[in-house]
C-alpha positions as CSV (number, residue, x, y, z in Angstrom):
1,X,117.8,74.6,105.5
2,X,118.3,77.6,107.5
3,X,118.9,81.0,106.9
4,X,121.3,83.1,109.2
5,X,119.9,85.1,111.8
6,X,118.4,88.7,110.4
7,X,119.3,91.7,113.0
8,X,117.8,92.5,116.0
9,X,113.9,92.2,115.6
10,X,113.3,95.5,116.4
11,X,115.6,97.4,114.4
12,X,114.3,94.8,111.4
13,X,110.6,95.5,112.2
14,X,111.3,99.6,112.1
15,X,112.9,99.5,108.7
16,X,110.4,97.2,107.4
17,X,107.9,99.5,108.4
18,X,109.7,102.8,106.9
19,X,109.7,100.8,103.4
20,X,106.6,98.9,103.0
21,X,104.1,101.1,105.1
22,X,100.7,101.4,102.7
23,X,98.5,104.1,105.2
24,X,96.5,106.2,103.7
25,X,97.9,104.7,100.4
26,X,93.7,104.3,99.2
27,X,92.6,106.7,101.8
28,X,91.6,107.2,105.3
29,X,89.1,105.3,105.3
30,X,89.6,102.1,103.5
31,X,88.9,98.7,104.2
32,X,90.4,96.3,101.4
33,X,94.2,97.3,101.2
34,X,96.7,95.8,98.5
35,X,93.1,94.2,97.0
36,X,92.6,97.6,95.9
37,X,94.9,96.6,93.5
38,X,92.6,94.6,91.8
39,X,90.4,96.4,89.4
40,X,87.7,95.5,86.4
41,X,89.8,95.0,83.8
42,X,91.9,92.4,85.6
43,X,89.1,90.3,86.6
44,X,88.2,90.6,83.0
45,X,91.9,89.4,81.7
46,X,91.5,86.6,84.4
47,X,88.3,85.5,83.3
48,X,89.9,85.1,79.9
49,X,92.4,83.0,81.3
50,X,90.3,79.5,81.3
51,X,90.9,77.5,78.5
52,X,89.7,74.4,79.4
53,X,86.9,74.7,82.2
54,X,88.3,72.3,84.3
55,X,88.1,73.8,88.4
56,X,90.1,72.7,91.5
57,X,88.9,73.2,94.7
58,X,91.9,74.2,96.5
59,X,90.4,73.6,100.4
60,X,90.6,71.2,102.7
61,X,88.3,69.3,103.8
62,X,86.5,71.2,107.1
63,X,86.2,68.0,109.7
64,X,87.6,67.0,113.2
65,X,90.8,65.1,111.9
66,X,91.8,68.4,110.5
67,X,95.6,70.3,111.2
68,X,94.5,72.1,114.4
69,X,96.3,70.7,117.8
70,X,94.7,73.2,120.0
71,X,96.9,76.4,119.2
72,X,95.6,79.2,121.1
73,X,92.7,77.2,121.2
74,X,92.1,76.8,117.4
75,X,90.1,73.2,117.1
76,X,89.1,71.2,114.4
77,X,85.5,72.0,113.2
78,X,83.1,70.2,115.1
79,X,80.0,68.9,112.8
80,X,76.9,67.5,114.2
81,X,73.4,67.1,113.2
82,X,70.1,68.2,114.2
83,X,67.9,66.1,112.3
84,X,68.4,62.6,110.2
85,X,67.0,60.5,108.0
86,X,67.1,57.9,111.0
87,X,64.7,60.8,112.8
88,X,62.3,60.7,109.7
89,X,62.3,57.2,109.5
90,X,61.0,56.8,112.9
91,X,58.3,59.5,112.3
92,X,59.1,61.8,114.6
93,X,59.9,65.3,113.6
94,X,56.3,65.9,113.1
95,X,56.0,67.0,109.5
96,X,52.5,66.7,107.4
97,X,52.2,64.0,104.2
98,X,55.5,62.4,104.2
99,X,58.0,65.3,104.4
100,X,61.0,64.4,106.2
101,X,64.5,66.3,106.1
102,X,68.3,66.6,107.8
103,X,69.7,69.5,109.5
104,X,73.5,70.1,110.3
105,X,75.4,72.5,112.3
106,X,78.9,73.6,112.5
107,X,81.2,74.9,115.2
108,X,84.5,75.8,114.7
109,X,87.3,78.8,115.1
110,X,86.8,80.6,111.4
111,X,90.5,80.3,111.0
112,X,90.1,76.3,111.5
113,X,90.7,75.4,108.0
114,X,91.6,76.8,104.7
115,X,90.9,80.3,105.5
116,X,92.2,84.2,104.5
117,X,93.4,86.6,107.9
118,X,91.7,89.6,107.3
119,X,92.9,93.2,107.7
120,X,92.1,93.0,111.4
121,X,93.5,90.1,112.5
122,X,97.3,91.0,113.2
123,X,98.5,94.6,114.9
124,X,101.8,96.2,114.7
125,X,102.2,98.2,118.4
126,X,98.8,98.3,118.7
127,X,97.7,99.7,115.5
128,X,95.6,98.0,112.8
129,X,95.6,98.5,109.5
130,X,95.8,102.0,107.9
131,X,97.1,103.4,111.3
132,X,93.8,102.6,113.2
133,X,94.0,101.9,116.5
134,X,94.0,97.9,117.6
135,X,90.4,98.8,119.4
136,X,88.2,98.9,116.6
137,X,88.5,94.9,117.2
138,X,86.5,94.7,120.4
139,X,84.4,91.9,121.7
140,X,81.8,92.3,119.5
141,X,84.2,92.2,116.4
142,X,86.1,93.8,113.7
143,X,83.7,97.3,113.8
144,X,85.6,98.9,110.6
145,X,87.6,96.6,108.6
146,X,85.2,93.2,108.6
147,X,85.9,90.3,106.4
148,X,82.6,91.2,105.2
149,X,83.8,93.8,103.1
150,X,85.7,91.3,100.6
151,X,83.3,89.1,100.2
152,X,83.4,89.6,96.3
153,X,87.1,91.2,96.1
154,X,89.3,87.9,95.9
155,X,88.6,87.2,92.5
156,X,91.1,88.0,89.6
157,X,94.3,86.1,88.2
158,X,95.6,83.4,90.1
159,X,99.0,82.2,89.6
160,X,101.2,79.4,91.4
161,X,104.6,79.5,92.8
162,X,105.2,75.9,92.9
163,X,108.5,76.5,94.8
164,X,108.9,73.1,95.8
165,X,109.4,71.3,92.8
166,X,111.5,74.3,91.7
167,X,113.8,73.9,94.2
168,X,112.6,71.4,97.0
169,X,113.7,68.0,96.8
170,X,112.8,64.4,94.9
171,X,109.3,64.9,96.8
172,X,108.9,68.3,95.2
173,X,108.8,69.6,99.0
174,X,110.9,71.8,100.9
175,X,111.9,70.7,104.5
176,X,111.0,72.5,107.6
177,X,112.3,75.6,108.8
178,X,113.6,76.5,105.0
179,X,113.2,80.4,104.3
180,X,111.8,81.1,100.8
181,X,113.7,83.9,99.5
182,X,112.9,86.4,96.5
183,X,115.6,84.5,94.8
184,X,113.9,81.2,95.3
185,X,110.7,83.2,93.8
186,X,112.6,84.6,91.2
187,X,114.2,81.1,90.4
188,X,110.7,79.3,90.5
189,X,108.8,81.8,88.1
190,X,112.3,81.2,85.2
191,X,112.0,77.4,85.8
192,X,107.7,77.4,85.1
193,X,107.8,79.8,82.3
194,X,106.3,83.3,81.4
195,X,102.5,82.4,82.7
196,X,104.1,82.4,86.3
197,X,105.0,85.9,86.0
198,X,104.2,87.6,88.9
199,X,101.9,91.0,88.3
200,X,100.1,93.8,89.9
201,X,96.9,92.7,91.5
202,X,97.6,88.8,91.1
203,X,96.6,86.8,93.7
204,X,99.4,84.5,94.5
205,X,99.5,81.1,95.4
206,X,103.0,79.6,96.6
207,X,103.4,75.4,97.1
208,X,106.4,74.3,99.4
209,X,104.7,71.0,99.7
210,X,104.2,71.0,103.4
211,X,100.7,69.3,102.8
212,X,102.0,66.5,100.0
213,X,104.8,65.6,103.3
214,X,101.4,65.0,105.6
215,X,99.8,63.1,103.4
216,X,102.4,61.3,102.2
217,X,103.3,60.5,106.2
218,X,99.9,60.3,107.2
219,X,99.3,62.4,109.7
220,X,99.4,66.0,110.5
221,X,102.1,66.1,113.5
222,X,103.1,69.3,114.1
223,X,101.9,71.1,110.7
224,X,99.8,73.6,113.5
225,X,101.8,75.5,114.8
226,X,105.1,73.5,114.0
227,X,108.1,74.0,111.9
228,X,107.8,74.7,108.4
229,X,109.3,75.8,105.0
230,X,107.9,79.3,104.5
231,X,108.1,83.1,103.0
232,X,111.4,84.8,104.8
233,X,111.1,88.1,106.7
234,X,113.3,89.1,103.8
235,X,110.4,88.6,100.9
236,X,108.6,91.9,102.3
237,X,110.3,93.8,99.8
238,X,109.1,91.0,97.0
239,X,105.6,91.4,98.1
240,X,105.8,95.3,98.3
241,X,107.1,95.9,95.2
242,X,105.4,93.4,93.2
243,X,102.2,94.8,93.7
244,X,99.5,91.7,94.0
245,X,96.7,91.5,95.4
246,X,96.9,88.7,98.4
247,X,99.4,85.7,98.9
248,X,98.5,82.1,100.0
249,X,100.3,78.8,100.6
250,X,99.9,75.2,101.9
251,X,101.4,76.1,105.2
252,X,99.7,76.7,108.8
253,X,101.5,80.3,109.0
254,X,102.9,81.0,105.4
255,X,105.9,82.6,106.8
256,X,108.8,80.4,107.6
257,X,109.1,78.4,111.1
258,X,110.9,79.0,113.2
259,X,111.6,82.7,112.8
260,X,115.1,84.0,111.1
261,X,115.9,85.9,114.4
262,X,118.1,84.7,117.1
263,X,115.8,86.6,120.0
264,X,111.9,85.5,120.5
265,X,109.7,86.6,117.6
266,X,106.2,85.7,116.9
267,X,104.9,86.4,113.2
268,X,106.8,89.0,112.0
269,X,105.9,89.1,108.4
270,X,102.7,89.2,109.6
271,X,103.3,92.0,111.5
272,X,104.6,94.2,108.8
273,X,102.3,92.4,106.1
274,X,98.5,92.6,107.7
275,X,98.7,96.1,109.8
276,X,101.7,98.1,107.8
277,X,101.5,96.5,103.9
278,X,97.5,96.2,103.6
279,X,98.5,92.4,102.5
280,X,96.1,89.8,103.5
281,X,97.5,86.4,104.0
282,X,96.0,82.9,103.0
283,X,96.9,79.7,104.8
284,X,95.8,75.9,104.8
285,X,95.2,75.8,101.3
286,X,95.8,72.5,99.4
287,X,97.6,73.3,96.2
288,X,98.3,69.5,95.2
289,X,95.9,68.9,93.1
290,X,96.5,72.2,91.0
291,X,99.7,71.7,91.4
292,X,100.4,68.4,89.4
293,X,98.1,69.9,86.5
294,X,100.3,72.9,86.0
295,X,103.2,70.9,86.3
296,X,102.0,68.9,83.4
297,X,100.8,71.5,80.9
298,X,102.8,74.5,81.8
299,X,100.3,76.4,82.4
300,X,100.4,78.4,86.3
301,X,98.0,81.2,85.6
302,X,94.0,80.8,86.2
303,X,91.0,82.1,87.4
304,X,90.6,82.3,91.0
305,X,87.3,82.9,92.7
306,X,88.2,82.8,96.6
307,X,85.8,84.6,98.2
308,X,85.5,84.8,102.0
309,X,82.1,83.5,104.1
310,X,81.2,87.5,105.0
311,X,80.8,86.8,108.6
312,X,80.3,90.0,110.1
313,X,83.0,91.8,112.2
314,X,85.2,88.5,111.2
315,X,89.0,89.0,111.5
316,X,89.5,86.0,109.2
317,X,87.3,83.6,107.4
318,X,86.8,80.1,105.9
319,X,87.1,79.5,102.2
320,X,86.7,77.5,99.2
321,X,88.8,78.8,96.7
322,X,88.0,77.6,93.0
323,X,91.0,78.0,90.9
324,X,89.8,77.4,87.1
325,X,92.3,76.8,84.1
């Protein structure tokens, strides 16, 4: 499914911008955007939300047959180690009475996997978030608006938009290129009941099933970068007025691929999202497992716990996020 072409980009961009433009909204000089909208007593309400104590890790897994192709060149993580147990076996890493240990190391793009784009990562006509200009990202990083500055913010109530078995199809997914609208969000919280009720602050989770279709095909093809089901440019108004706190799905891009425009585009719901809204975006995050639990006790609110590795001057960041029902 497609949706008919919006209006010319530009003019689409500018009145996004006029209506969902947060700037000085927490002040000059703030760093966290819409997760300002996240306070005490919601982590409070959301920590009252488990019932059960059973956790899902909603990540994949961090390794080389990961959904990276090489996009802009984004690569699988790379793992190798430094030191084995074949190393201490053989007696040579030169440790007194008997110790012996393995080290690992890691390289990777931080965007490589299951990951949040921070507030620096996209720019709207080269200004960053909060009207900054795009130069505060320079070589040696993000200088004002860090990923390292919510490392403890992305915690509160978590709640799933399992669009795709709302209105996907027998596989509970949607197919590529379909354009989730607010009336397919507004459709998918009637159909799971009154604990998918979308609030202020909520971190939201949305499932169109992308990652079910690779496993179930096994392989990734052209998740990276490819086709998929996704948010529409028109959901900017949803996200505005609804007031959460950050947005995540199962997709490589969360919005929908390709674009609704008949003229090039690249990201535009980013573009009015990241730099304009204060919104920061989750992708890659496997929603499966949580997913088929909710679906079976009717339950789509939780505790979430997703906070960011606070790598310095990071523009985005690997997670693990911990939903807990």
């Amino acid at each position: 499914m497609t949706s008919a072409p919006l209006g010319p980009i530009e003019e689409e961009l500018a009145k996004a911008r006029a209506a969902y433009r947060n700037w000085g909204r927490w002040g000059e000089d703030d760093v966290l955007g819409t997760l300002n909208f996240i306070d005490d007593a919601i982590r409070a309400h959301a920590a009252g939300l488990v019932r059960r104590g059973r956790s899902f890790s909603l990540s994949l897994e961090f390794n080389e047959d990961g959904p990276q192709r090489g996009f802009r060149g984004r690569i699988n993580p790379v793992h190798y180690m430094k030191d084995t147990g074949s190393d201490a076996a053989a007696g040579t890493q030169g440790f007194p009475h008997g110790f012996g240990g393995a080290d690992d190391h890691i390289v990777m793009p931080l965007q490589a996997s299951t990951q949040w784009d921070g507030l620096g990562h996209i720019y709207d006509n080269k200004q960053a978030w909060n009207g900054r200009p795009c130069t505060i990202v320079n070589g040696d990083g993000d200088s004002v608006t860090g990923i390292e500055h919510m490392r403890d913010a992305f915690t509160g109530r978590g709640v799933l938009l399992d669009i795709g078995r709302a209105v996907g199809d027998e596989f509970g997914e949607l197919p590529d290129g379909f354009p989730i609208l607010e009336e397919h969000l507004r459709a998918t919280v009637e159909a799971q009941g009154a604990t998918s009720s979308v609030r202020r602050g909520d971190l939201v989770l949305v499932r169109t099933g992308q990652i079910g279709r690779v496993r179930r095909l096994g392989a990734w093809g052209t998740y990276a970068a490819g086709d998929a089901p996704g948010l529409s440019f028109t959901s900017l108004g949803w996200l505005h007025r609804t007031e959460i706190g950050a947005i995540a799905s199962d997709t490589w891009g969360l919005e929908v691929r390709p674009y609704e425009f008949a003229e090039p585009a690249m990201s535009p719901l980013h573009q009015i999202a990241i730099p304009n809204m204060g919104l920061p975006l989750g992708e890659m995050w496997d929603l499966e497992a949580l997913a088929e639990d909710c679906a079976a006790d009717g339950v789509y609110e939780f505790l979430l716990v997703a906070a960011p590795l606070p790598v310095t001057g990071a523009v985005g960041a690997p997670v693990n996020p911990i939903a807990i029902k």
